[in-house]
C-alpha positions as CSV (number, residue, x, y, z in Angstrom):
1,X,-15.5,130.4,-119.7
2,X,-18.0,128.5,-117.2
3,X,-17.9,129.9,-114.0
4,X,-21.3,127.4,-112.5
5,X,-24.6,125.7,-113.6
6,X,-26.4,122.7,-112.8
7,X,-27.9,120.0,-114.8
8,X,-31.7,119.1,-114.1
9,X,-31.0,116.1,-116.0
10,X,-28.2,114.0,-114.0
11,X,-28.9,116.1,-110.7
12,X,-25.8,117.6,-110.0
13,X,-23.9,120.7,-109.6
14,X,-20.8,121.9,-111.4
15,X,-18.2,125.1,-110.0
16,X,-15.4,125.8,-112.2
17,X,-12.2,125.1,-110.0
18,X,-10.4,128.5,-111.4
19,X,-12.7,130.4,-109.5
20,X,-11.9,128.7,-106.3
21,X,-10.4,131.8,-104.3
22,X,-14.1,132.9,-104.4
23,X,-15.8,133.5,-101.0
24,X,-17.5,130.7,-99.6
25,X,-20.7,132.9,-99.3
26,X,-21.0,133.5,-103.0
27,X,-20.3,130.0,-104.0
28,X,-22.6,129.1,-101.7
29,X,-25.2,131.5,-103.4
30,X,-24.2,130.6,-106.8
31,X,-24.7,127.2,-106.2
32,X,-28.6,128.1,-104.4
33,X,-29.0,129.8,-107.6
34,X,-28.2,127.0,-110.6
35,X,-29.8,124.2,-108.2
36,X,-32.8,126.3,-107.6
37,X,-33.0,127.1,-111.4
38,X,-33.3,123.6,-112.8
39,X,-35.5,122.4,-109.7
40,X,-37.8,125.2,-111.6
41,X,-37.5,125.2,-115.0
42,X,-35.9,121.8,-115.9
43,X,-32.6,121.5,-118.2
44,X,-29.5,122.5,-117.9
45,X,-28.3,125.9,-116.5
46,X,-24.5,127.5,-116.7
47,X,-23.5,130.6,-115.5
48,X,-20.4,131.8,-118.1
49,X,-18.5,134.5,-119.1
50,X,-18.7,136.3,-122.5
51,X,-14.8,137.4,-124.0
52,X,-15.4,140.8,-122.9
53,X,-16.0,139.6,-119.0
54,X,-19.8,140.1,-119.3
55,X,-21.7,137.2,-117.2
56,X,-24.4,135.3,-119.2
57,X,-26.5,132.7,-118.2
58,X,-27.5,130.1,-121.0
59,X,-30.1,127.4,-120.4
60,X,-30.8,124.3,-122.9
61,X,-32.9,121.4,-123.1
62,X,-33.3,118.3,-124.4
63,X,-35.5,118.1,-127.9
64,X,-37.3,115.0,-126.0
65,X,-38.6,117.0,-122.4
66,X,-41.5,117.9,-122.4
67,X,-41.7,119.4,-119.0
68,X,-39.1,122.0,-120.0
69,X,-40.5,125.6,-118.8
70,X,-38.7,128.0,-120.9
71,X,-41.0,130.9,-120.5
72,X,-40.2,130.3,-116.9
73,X,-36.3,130.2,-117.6
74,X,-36.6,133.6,-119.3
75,X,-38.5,135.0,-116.2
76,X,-36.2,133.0,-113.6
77,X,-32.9,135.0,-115.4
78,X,-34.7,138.4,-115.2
79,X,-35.7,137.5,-111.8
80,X,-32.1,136.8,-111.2
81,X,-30.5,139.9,-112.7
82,X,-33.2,142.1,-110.7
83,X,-32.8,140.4,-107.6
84,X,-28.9,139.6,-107.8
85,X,-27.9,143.0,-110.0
86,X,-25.1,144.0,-107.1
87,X,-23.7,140.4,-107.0
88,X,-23.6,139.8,-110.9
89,X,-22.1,143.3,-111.1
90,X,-18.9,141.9,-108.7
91,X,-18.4,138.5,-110.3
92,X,-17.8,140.5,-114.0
93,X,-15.3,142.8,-112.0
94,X,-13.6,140.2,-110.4
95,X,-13.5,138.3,-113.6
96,X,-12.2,141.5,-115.6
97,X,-9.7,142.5,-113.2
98,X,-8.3,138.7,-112.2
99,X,-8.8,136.9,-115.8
100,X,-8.9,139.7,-118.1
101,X,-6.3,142.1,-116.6
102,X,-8.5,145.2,-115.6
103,X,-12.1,146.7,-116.1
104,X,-12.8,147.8,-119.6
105,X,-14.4,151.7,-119.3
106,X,-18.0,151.6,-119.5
107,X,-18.8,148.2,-119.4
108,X,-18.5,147.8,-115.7
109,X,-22.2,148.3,-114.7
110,X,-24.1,145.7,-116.9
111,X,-25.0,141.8,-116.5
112,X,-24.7,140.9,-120.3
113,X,-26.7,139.5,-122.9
114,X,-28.3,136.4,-121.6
């Protein structure tokens, strides 16, 4: 499931509506974050969750951009998951608990597979 991302592309911004009771301080942030990735690195960015509740972040291109920094993608999502560990760490609870129904054991403290 998509919970954000932001196409580099067509310029614009995308929040998935099911995640509207969000506070507005982390959709906020969410948004800073997929903007400020494709101003960047180019593409497309989307924030989603894996069927276990783990957050990924996936970024693609088009075969016919070549501006398209994907070394700098890879170190924008590390960047990310350093920087943003405690608020990536919520948003898989929250989606566990809300969409899921309840934190699997041991897999509450990672950020997924990007």
């Amino acid at each position: 499931m998509v919970l954000c991302g932001s196409n580099g592309y067509q310029q614009n911004y995308y929040f998935n509506e099911a995640f509207s009771n969000l506070p507005e301080t982390v959709k906020q942030e969410l948004k800073i974050m997929c903007v400020w990735f494709t101003e960047e690195c180019g593409g497309i960015f989307t924030m989603e969750y894996d069927p276990k509740g783990r957050l990924c972040f996936r970024h693609a291109t088009t075969e016919y951009d070549g501006y398209y920094d994907e070394i700098g993608a890879d170190l924008k999502i590390k960047q990310y998951r350093r920087e943003r560990k405690d608020l990536l760490e919520a948003l898989e609870l929250y989606y566990r608990l809300l969409f899921l129904g309840g934190a699997a054991k041991g897999e509450g403290r990672k950020t997924g597979p990007e």
